[in-house]
C-alpha positions as CSV (number, residue, x, y, z in Angstrom):
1,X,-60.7,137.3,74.6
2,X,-59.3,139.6,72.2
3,X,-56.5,142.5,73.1
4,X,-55.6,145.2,71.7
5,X,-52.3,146.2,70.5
6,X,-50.9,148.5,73.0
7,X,-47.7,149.0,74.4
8,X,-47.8,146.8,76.7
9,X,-48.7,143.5,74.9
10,X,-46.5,144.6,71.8
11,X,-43.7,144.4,74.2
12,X,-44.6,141.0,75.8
13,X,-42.5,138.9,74.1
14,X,-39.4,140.9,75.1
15,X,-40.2,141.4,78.7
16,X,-37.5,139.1,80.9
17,X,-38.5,136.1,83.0
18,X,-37.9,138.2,86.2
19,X,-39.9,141.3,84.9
20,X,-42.8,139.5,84.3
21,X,-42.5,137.5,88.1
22,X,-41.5,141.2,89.6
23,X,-45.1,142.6,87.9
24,X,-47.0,139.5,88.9
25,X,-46.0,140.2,92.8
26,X,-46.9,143.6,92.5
27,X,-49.8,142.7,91.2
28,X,-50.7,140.9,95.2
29,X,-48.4,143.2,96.9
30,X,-50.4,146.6,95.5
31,X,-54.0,144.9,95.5
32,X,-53.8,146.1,91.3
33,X,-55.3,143.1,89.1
34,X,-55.1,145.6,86.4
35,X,-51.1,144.7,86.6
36,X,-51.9,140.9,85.5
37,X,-53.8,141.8,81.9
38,X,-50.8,141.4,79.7
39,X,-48.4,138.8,81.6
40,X,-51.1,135.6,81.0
41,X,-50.6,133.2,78.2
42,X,-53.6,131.9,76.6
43,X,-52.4,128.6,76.8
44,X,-51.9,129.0,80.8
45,X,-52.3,126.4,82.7
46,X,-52.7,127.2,86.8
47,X,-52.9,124.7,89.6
48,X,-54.2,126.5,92.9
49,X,-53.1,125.4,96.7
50,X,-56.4,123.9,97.7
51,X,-57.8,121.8,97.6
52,X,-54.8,119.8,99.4
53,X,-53.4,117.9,98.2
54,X,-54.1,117.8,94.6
55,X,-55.3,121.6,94.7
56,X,-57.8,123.2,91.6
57,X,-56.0,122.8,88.0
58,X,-57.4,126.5,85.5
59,X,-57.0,125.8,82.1
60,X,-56.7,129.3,79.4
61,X,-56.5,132.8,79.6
62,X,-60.2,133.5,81.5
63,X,-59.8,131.2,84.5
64,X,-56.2,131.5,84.9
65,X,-56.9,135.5,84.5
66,X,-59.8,135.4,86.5
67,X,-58.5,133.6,89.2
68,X,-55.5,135.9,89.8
69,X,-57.4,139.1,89.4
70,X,-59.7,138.0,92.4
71,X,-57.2,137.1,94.4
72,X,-55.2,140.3,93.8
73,X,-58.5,142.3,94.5
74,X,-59.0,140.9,98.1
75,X,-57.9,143.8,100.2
76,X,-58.2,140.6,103.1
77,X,-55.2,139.5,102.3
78,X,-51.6,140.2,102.1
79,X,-49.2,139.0,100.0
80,X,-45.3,138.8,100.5
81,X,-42.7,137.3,98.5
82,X,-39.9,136.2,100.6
83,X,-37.4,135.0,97.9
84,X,-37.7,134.9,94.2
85,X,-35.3,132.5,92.4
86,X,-35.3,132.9,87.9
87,X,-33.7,130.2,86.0
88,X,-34.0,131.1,82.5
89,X,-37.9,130.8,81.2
90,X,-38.3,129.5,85.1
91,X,-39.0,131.2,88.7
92,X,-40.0,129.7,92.2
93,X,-41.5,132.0,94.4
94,X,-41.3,131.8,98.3
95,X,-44.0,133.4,99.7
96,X,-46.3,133.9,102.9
97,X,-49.7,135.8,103.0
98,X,-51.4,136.8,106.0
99,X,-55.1,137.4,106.4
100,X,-57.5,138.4,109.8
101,X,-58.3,135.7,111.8
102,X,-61.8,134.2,110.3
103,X,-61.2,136.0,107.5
104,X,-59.0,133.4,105.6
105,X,-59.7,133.6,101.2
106,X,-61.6,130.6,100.1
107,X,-58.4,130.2,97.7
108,X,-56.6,128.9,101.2
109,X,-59.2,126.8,102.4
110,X,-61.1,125.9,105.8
111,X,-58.1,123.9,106.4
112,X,-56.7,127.6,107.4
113,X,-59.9,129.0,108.9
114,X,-58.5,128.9,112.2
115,X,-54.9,130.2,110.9
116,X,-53.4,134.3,110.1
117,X,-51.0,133.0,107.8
118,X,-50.0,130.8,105.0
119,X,-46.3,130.1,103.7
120,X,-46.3,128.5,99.6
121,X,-44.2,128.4,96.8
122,X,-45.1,129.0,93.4
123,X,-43.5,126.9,90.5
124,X,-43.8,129.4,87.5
125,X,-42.7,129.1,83.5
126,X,-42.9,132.1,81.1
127,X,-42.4,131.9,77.4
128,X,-42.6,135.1,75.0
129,X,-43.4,137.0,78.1
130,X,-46.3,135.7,79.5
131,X,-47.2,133.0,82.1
132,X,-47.6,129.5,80.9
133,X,-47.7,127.6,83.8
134,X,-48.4,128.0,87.5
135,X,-48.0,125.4,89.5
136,X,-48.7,126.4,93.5
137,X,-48.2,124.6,96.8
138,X,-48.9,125.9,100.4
139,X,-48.1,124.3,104.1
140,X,-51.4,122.7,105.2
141,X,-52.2,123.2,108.9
């Protein structure tokens, strides 16, 4: 996938280790995949929550893009971080999503069919300004 050179990816390798975590959660928070263009690497490597316990492992730019983009889009959903901690190129995010009952996002799993809510933490390294590894974990009913 080739990208043009616009502001926002000129700038990439200067934008902070909590910038690009604080435009990620908007990204979920404000239902905006648009938000997540710029911020993946294409050497990102992702590992979903499900399936427990191992979850799904996204290698590149397209899936890792792709993946986040759908999930941002689901309007079924709702995404909250509760704490954000940055350690250099590092962040872990604490967060819970809620979702209507029976309407749980396939990224969650039938193990939370009969659940409202999931709490996770995301394990997260940037380099140059853009994700290069994801690693996410969720409380399995």
């Amino acid at each position: 996938m080739s990208m043009g050179l616009n502001e926002n990816t000129a700038n990439a390798g200067t934008r902070t280790t909590a910038e690009v975590i604080d435009r990620f959660n908007d990204a979920f928070t404000k239902h905006d995949p648009a938000l997540l263009t710029d911020l993946v690497a294409d050497v990102c490597v992702m590992v979903s929550v499900q399936p427990a316990p191992e979850g799904a492992r996204y290698e590149g730019l397209d899936a890792c893009l792709g993946f986040w983009q759908e999930l941002a889009a689901d309007r079924n959903t709702r995404f909250a971080p509760d704490e954000v901690f940055v350690f250099g190129d590092r962040a872990v995010i604490k967060w819970h999503v809620t979702f209507r009952n029976g309407e749980v996002n396939e990224v969650f799993g039938d193990a939370h069919a009969a659940s409202t809510s999931v709490a996770g933490v995301n394990l997260m390294q940037v380099r140059d300004g853009r994700i290069v590894e994801a690693l996410g974990y969720s409380k399995t009913p």
